[in-house]
C-alpha positions in Angstrom: 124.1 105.3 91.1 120.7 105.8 92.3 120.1 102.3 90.6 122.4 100.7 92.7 121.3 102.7 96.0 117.6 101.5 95.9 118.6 97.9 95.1 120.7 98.0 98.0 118.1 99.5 99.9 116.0 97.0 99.2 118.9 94.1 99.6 119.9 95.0 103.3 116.9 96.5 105.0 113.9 96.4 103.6 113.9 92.4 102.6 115.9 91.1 105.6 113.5 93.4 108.0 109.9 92.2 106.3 111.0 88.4 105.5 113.3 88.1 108.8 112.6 90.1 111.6 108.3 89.9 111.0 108.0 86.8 108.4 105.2 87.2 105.7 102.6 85.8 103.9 102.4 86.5 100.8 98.3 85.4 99.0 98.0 85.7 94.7 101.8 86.8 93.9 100.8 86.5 90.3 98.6 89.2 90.4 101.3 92.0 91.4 102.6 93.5 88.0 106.1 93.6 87.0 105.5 95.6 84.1 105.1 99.1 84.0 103.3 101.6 83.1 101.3 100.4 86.3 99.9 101.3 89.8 99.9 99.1 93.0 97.7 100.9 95.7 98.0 99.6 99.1 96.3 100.8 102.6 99.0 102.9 104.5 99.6 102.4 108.5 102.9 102.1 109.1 106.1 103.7 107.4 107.3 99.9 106.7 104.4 99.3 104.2 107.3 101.1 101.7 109.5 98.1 102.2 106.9 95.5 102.8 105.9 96.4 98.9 109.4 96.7 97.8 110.3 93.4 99.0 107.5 91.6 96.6 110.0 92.6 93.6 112.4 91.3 92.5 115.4 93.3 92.9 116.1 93.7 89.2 112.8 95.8 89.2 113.2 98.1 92.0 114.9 100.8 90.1 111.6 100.7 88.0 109.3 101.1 91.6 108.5 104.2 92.7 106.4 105.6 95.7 104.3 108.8 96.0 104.8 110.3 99.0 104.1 113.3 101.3 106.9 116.0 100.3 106.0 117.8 103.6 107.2 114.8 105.4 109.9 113.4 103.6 111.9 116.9 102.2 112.2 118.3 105.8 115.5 118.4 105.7 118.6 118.0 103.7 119.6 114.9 104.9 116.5 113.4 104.9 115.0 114.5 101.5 118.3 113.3 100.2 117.8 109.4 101.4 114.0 109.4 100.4 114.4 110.8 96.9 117.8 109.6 96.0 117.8 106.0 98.0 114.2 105.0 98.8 113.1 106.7 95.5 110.2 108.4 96.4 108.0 110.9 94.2 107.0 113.9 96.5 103.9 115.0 96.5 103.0 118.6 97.9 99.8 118.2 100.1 97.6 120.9 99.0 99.5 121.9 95.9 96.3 122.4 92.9 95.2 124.9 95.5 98.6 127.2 95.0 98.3 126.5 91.5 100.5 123.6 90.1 99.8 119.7 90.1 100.0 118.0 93.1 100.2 114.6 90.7 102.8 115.7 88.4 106.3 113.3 89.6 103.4 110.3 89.6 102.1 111.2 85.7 105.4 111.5 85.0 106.7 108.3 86.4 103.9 106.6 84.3 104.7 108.4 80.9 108.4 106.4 81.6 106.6 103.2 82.0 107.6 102.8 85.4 105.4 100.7 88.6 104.0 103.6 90.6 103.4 102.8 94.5 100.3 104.7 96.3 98.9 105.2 99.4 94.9 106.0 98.5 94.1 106.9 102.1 96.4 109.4 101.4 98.3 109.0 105.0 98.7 106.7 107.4 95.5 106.0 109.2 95.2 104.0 112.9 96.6 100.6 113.4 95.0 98.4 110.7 92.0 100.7 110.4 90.8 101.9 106.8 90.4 105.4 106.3 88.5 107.2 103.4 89.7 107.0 100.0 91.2 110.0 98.5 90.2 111.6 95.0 93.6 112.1 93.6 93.6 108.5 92.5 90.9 109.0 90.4 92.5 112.4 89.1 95.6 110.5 88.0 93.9 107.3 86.1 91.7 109.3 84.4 94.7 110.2 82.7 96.0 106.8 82.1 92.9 104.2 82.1 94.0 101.7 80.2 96.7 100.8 83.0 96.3 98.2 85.5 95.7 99.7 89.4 96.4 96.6 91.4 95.4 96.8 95.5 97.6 95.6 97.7 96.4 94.7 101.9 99.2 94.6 104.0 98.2 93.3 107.5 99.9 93.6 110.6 102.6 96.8 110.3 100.0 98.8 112.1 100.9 96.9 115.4 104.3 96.1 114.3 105.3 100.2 113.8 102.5 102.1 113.3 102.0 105.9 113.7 103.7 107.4 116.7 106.1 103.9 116.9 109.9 104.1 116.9 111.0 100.1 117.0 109.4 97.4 115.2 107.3 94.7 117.0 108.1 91.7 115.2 104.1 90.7 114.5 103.6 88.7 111.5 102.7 90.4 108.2 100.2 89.2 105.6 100.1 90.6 102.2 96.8 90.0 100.0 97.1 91.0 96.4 94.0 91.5 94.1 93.1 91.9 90.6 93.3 94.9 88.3 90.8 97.0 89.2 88.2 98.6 86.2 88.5 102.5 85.6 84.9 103.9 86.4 84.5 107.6 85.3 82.6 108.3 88.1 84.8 109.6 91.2 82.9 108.1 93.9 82.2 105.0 92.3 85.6 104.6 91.7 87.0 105.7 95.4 83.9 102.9 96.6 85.4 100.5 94.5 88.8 101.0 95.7 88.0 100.4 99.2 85.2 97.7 98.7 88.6 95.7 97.6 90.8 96.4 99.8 88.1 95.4 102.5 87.6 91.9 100.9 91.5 91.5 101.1 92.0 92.7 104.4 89.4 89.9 105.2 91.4 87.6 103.5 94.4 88.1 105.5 92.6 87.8 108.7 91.0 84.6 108.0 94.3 82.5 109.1 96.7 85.7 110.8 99.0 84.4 113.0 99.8 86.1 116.4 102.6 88.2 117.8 105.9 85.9 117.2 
């Protein structure tokens, strides 16, 4: 059931919405993987950027794509945490959680034991319209665990105007998507957090070289 949820998910709003409604380009397809264990981490600006990266798989995949995500936000209430665990499929993650004892990362190391593609947000929440905020260290946390995986970033440009923090409606600006190559697992933490955001700098550049306008 769940299965059949996310791919509908996916089938009548989060495909129709990105492709439709905003249009998007989409630079080095090849490069996202369709194989799990793996981990895709894209900036974060907008709550779209879920199904702007759901829409780059295809459909027989989705049940195999999973986001982390903020429990805090998402298991407010009932209703809610229903739809984002049990539709969207996301993995909560409890802000603050090695401090009361238990690992934050679990659902994520999980998710990658199962082989599954595991979707995160480095900055770690959503950051100013198409702004780059500092890199978190539970990235590093979690691959040092699993370093033989590929961690692919992903530059989506464009849904910090079109719904970013503190928006309600979508703007229908046009989205570009840049996807890079695997990145190398460095066992040094800030080496590793530099090199995470040194790439997703070169492919936000990327997508700005030719960005349309507003439609």
């Amino acid at each position: 059931m769940k299965r059949f949820l996310r791919i509908l998910f996916v089938l009548l709003l989060a495909r129709p919405l990105v492709r439709l409604w905003f249009g998007v380009t989409v630079r080095h397809q090849e490069r996202l993987p369709l194989k799990g264990p793996a981990i895709v981490l894209a900036n974060h600006n907008s709550h779209l950027d879920i199904l702007a990266l759901y829409s780059l798989f295809p459909l027989a995949l989705i049940s195999n794509v999973q986001p982390a995500a903020a429990a805090d936000y998402f298991l407010k209430n009932r209703l809610f945490a229903w739809f984002a665990t049990e539709v969207v499929g996301i993995i909560p993650v409890v802000r603050g959680g090695a401090a009361a004892g238990f690992d934050p990362l679990l659902g994520c190391k999980e998710a990658l034991s199962q082989g599954r593609i595991l979707i995160l947000f480095p900055e770690g929440t959503r950051g100013e319209p198409e702004m780059l905020s500092e890199i978190k260290s539970g990235i590093w946390y979690l691959y040092r665990d699993f370093p033989q995986i590929p961690v692919v970033p992903v530059y989506l440009n464009g849904l910090g105007r079109a719904m970013g923090k503190g928006q309600w409606f979508p703007i229908p600006f046009f989205v570009d998507i840049a996807i890079g190559r695997a990145l190398p697992w460095l066992p040094e933490k800030a080496l590793f957090r530099a090199s995470i955001k040194d790439a997703l700098l070169n492919l936000k550049q990327k997508t700005m070289l030719s960005a349309p306008g507003p439609q």
